[in-house]
LOTISE-249264 format. One line per field, with one value per residue (C-alpha): residue in three letters; x, y, z. Coordinates in nm, 3 decimals, always signed. Each point is the difference from the previous one (the first is absolute). Layout:
residuo: [ALA;...];
X: [X;...];
Y: [Y;...];
Z: [Z;...];
***
This chain:
residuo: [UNK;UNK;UNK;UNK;UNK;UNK;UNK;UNK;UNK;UNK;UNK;UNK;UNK;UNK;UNK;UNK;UNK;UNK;UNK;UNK;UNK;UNK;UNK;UNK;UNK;UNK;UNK;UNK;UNK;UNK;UNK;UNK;UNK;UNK;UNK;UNK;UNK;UNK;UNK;UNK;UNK;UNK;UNK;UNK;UNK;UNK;UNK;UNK;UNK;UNK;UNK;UNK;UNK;UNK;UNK;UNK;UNK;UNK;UNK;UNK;UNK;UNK;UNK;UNK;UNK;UNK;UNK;UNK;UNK;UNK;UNK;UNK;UNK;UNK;UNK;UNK;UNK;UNK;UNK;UNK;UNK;UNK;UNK;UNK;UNK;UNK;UNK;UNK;UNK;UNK;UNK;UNK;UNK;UNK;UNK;UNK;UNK;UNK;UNK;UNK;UNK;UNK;UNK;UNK;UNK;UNK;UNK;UNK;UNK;UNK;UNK;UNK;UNK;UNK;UNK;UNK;UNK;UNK;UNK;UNK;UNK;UNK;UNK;UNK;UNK;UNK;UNK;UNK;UNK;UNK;UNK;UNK;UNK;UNK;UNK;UNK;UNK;UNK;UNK;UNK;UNK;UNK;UNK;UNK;UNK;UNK;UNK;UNK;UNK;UNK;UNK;UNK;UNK;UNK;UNK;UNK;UNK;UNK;UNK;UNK;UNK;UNK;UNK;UNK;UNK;UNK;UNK;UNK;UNK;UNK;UNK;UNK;UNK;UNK;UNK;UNK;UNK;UNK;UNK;UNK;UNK;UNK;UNK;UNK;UNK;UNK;UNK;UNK;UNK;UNK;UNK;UNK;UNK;UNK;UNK;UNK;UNK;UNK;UNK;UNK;UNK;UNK;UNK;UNK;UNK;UNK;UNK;UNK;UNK;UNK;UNK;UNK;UNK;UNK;UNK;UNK;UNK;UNK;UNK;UNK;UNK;UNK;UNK;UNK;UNK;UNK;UNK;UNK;UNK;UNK;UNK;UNK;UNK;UNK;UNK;UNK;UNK;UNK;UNK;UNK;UNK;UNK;UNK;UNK;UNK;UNK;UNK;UNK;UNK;UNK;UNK;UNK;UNK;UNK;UNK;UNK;UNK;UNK;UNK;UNK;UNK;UNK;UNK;UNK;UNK;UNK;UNK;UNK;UNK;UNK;UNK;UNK;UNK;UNK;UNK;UNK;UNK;UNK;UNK;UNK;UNK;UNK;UNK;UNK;UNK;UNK;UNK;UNK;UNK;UNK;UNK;UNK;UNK;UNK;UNK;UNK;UNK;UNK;UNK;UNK;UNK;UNK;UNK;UNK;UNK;UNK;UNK;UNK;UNK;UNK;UNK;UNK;UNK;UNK;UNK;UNK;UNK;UNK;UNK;UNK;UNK;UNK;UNK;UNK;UNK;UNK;UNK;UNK;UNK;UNK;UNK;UNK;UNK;UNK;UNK;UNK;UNK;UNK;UNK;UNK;UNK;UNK;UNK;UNK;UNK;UNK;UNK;UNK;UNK;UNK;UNK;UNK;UNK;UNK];
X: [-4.010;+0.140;+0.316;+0.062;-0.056;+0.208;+0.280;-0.009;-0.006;+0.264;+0.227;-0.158;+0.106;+0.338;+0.072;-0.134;+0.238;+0.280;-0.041;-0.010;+0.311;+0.201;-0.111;+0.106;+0.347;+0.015;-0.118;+0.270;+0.230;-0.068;-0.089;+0.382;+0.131;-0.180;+0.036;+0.371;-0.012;-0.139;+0.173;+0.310;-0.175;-0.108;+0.343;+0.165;-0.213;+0.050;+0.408;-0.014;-0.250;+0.281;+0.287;-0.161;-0.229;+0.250;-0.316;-0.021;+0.395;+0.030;-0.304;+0.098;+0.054;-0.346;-0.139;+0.124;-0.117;-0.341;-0.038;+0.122;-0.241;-0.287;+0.168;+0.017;-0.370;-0.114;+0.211;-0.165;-0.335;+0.157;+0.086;-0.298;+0.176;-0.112;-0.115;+0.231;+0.111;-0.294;-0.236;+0.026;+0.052;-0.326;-0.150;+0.150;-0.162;-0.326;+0.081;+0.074;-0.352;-0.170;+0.189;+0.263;+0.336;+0.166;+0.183;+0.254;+0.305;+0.073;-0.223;-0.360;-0.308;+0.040;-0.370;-0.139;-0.034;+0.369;-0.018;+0.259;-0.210;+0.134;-0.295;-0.126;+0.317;-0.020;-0.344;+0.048;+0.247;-0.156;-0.286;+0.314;+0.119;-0.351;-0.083;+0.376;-0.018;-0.381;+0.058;+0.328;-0.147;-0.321;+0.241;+0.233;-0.271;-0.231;+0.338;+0.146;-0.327;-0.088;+0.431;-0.011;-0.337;+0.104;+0.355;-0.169;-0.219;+0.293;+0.229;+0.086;+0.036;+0.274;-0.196;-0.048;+0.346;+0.091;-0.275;+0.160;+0.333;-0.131;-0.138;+0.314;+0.190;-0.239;+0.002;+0.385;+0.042;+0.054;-0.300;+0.241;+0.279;-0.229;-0.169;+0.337;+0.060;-0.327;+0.064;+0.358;-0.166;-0.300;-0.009;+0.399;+0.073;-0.287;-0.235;-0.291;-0.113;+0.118;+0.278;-0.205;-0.447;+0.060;-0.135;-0.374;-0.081;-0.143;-0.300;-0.403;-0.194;+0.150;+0.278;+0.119;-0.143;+0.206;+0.316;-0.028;-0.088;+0.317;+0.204;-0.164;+0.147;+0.359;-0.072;-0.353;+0.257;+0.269;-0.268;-0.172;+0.316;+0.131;-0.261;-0.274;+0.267;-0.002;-0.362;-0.029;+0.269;-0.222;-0.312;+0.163;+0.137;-0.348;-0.207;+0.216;+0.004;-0.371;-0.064;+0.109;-0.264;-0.261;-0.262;+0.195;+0.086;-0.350;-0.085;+0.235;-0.096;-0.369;+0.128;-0.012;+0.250;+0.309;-0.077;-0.327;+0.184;+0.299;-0.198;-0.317;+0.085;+0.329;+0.005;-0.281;+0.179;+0.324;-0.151;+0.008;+0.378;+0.007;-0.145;+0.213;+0.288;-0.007;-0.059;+0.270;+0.232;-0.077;+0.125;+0.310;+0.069;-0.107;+0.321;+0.123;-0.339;+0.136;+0.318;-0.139;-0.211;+0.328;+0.154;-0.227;-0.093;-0.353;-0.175;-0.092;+0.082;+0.332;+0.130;-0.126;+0.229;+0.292;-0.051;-0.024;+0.273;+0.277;-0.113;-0.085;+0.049;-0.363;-0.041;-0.413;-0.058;+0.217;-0.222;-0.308;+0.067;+0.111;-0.319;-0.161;+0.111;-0.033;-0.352;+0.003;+0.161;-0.203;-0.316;+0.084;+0.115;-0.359;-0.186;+0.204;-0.103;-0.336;-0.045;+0.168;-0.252;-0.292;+0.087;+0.109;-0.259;+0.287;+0.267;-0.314;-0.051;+0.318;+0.130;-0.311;+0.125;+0.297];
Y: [-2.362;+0.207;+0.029;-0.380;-0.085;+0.222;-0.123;-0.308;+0.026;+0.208;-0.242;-0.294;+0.218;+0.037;-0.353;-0.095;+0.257;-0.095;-0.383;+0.090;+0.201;-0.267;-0.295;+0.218;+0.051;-0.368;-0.120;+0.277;-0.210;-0.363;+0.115;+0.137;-0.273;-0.258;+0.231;+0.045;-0.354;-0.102;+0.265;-0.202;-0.332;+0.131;+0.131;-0.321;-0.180;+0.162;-0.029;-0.309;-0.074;+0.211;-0.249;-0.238;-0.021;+0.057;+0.077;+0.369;+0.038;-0.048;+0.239;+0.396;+0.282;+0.108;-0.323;-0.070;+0.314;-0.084;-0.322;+0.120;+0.259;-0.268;-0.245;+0.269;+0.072;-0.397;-0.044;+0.325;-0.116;-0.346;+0.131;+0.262;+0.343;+0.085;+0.376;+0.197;+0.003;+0.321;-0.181;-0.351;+0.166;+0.106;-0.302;-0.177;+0.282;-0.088;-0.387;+0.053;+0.147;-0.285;-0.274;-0.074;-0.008;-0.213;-0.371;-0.113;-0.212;-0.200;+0.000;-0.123;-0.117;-0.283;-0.096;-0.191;+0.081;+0.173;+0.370;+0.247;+0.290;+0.265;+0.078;-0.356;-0.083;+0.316;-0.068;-0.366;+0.132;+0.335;-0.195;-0.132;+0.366;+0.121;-0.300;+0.037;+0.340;+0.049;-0.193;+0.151;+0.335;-0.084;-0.116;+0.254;+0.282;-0.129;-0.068;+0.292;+0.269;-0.202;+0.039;+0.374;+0.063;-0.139;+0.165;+0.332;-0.027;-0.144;+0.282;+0.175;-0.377;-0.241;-0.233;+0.249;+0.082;-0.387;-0.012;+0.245;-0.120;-0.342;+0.191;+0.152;-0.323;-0.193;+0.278;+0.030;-0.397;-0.064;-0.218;-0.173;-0.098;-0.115;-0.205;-0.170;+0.000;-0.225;-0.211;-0.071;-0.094;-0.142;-0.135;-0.180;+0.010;-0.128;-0.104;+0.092;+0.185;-0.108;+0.220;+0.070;+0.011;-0.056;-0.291;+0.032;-0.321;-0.246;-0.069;+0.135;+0.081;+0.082;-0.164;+0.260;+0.307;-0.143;-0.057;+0.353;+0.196;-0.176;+0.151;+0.333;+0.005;+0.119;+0.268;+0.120;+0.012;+0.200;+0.249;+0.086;+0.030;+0.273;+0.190;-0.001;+0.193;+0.318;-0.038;+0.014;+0.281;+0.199;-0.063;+0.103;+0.322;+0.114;-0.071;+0.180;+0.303;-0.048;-0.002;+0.346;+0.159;+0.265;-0.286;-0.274;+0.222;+0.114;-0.374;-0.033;+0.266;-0.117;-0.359;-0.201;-0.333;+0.002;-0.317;+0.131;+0.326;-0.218;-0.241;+0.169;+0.417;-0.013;-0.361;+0.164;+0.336;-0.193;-0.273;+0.211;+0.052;-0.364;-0.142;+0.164;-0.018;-0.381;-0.016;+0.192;-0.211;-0.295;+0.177;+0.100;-0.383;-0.153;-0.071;-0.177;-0.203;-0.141;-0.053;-0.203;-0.200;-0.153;-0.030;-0.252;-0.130;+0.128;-0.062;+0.380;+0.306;+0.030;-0.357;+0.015;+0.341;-0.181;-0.230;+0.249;+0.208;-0.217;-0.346;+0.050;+0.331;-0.013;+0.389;-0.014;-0.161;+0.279;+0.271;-0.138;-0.055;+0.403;+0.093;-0.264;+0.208;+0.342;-0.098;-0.108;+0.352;+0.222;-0.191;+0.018;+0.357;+0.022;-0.151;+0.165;+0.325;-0.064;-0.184;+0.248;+0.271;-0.214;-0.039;+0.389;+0.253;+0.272;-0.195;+0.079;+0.320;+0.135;-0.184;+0.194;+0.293;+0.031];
Z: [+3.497;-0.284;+0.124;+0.153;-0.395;-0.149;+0.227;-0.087;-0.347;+0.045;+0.136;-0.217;-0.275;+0.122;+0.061;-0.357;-0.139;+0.207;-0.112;-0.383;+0.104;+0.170;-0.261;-0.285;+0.145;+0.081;-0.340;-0.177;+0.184;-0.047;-0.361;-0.057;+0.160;-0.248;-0.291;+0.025;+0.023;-0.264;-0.250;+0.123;-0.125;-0.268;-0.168;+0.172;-0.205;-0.328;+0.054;+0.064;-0.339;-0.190;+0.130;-0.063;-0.291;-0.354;-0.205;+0.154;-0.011;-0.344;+0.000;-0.140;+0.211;-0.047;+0.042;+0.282;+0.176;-0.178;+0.145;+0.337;+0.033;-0.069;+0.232;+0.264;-0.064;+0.020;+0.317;+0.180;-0.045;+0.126;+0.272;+0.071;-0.080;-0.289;+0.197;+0.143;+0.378;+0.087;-0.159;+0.131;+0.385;-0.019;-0.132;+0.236;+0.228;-0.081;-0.010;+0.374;+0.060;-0.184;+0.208;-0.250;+0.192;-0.247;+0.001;+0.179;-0.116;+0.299;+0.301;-0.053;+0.221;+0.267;-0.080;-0.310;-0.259;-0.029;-0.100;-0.086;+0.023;+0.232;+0.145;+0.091;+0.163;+0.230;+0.092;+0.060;+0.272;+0.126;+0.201;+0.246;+0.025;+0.146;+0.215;+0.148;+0.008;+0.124;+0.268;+0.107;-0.034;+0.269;+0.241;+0.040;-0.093;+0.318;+0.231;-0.138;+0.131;+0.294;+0.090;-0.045;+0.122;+0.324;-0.054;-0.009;+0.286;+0.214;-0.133;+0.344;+0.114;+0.030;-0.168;-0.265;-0.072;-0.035;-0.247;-0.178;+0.013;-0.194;-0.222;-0.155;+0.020;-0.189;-0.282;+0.000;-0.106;-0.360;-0.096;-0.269;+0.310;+0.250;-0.285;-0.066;+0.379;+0.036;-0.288;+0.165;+0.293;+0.007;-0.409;-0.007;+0.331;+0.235;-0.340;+0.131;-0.313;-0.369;-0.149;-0.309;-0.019;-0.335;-0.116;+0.140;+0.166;-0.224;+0.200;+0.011;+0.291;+0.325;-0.043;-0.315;+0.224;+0.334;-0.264;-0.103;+0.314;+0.142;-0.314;+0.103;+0.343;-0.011;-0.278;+0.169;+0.308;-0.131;-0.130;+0.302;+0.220;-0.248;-0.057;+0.303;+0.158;-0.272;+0.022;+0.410;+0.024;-0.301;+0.215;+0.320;-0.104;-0.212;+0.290;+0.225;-0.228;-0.003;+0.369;+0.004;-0.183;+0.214;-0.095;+0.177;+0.305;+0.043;+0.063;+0.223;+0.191;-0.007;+0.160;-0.255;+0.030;-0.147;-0.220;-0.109;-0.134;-0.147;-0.157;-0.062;-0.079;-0.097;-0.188;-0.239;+0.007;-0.184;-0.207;-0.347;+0.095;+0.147;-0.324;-0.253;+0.195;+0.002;-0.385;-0.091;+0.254;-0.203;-0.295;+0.138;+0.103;-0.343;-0.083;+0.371;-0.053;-0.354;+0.099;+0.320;-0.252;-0.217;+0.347;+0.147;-0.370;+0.021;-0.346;-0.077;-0.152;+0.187;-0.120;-0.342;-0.018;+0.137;-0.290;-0.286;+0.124;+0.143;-0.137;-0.333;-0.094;-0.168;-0.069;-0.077;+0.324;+0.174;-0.198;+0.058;+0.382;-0.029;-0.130;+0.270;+0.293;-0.119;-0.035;+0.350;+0.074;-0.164;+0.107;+0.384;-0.019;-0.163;+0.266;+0.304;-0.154;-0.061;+0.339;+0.204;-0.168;+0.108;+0.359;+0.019;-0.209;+0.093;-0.260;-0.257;+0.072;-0.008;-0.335;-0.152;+0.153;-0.165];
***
């Protein structure tokens, strides 16, 4: 019990000190950017005062530099850098922490009342990234095992090898081509689908939940068919390294049915690797899933990004969406670890171990 505790705080620990990491690193860089920014203002500004205002030109050397050390002063704390660049990165720091990603200047919330806040706007949108994703994600998890499950038990087997064979095709697509390949098709050129869910249908009841499941088809679509594949071709080969372990051959020898020691001995033999492995596959296709989103218009994470970065240019937005997914990063690396320590005591033991 000692040592199941111990490892995970350990790797709670790590996580926390990997997010202060990574938000201090972002919020050095968003807090150059806007300082360096505003420095520029801020001596734009004053030449412009000096061009233009005859009272401070007629003004004495010393003067002069007086009152432009004073202006300087007033339009720093104008402009909210009166510290110094260390010292406002890790306010900002701790601003992150509290919930405080800052303003932006262009993009705001759909919903009324209107809010520039960074961090309403991201959460207005991040509920469309999980039900999008969460449902993607059950699909081709559950067709992705039952595929490779069957893939492995079929492996000496015709049937097995064709199995197989669909598995790395379905992997080797682009998720961002056949997206644009179905929106070619079945969005402009049959118009079966509309080109864009954005906007939501303005309805209630099950007329808005029919209007929005049939916006969720072609993305939900090109999600599964790119990644069940990676996930039955993962399954297949870890249950076939499985099923020749001494345990799994002594069941054979015993009798026991093929399917029972597929789906029963080896299936809970693999599922810490099974589990962990599937986690970190979502990672690795974080960015194909926001790119899909601004394909097909999807009002999430992915779109709002496309926005900030090639709309607008709106540079809190992009930061704040940064810190947005690292959090997501850090927190399923997190939970992979810890649940792959739960389902196998051995990943315990031997991190204590060492």
């Amino acid at each position: 019990m000692i040592s199941s505790w111990k490892y995970y705080a350990s790797r709670l620990i790590t996580g926390m000190l990997v997010l202060v990491i990574v938000v201090f690193i972002l919020s050095t860089s968003f807090t150059y950017y806007e300082y360096e920014r505003r420095r520029v203002d801020v001596r734009n500004e004053i030449r412009t005062e000096l061009l233009l205002n005859s009272s401070v030109e007629n003004k004495t050397y010393e003067e002069r530099q007086e009152w432009r050390e004073n202006k300087t002063r007033e339009l720093r704390s104008r402009y909210g850098i009166e510290e110094s660049f260390w010292e406002l990165s890790v306010i900002n720091t701790f601003n992150v922490f509290r919930g405080d990603l800052g303003r932006s200047r262009r993009l705001h919330t759909l919903e009324r009342p209107v809010s520039f806040d960074v961090l309403d706007i991201i959460l207005e949108v991040f509920p469309n990234t999980v039900l999008l994703y969460g449902v993607s994600a059950a699909v081709y998890l559950v067709l992705g095992l039952l595929w490779g499950l069957k893939s492995a038990q079929k492996s000496d087997e015709k049937g097995g090898k064709f199995l197989s064979i669909i598995s790395m095709f379905s992997s080797s697509i682009p998720m961002w081509w056949l997206g644009m390949l179905f929106l070619l098709l079945f969005a402009f050129g049959l118009g079966w689908f509309p080109g864009s869910a954005i906007p939501f249908p303005r309805a209630s009841g099950l007329e808005y939940y029919l209007g929005v499941l049939h916006r969720m088809v072609l993305p939900i679509t090109t999600i599964v068919l790119t990644m069940f594949g990676a996930r039955a071709f993962t399954t297949r080969n870890l249950i076939n390294e499985v099923l020749t372990e001494d345990h799994i051959m002594a069941a054979r020898a015993k009798g026991t049915p093929e399917k029972k020691v597929v789906y029963g001995h080896a299936f809970r033999t693999a599922s810490p690797s099974l589990v962990s492995n599937a986690m970190r596959t979502f990672l690795l296709a974080l960015p194909s899933l926001i790119i899909t989103e601004a394909i097909f218009g999807w009002p999430g994470i992915g779109t709002l990004y496309y926005q900030a970065v090639v709309e607008v240019g709106d540079m809190p937005v992009i930061l704040g969406l940064t810190f947005f997914n690292a959090v997501i990063y850090i927190s399923v690396w997190l939970v992979s670890d810890i649940v792959s320590g739960f389902l196998d005591p051995r990943i315990k033991l031997g991190d204590n171990n060492q």
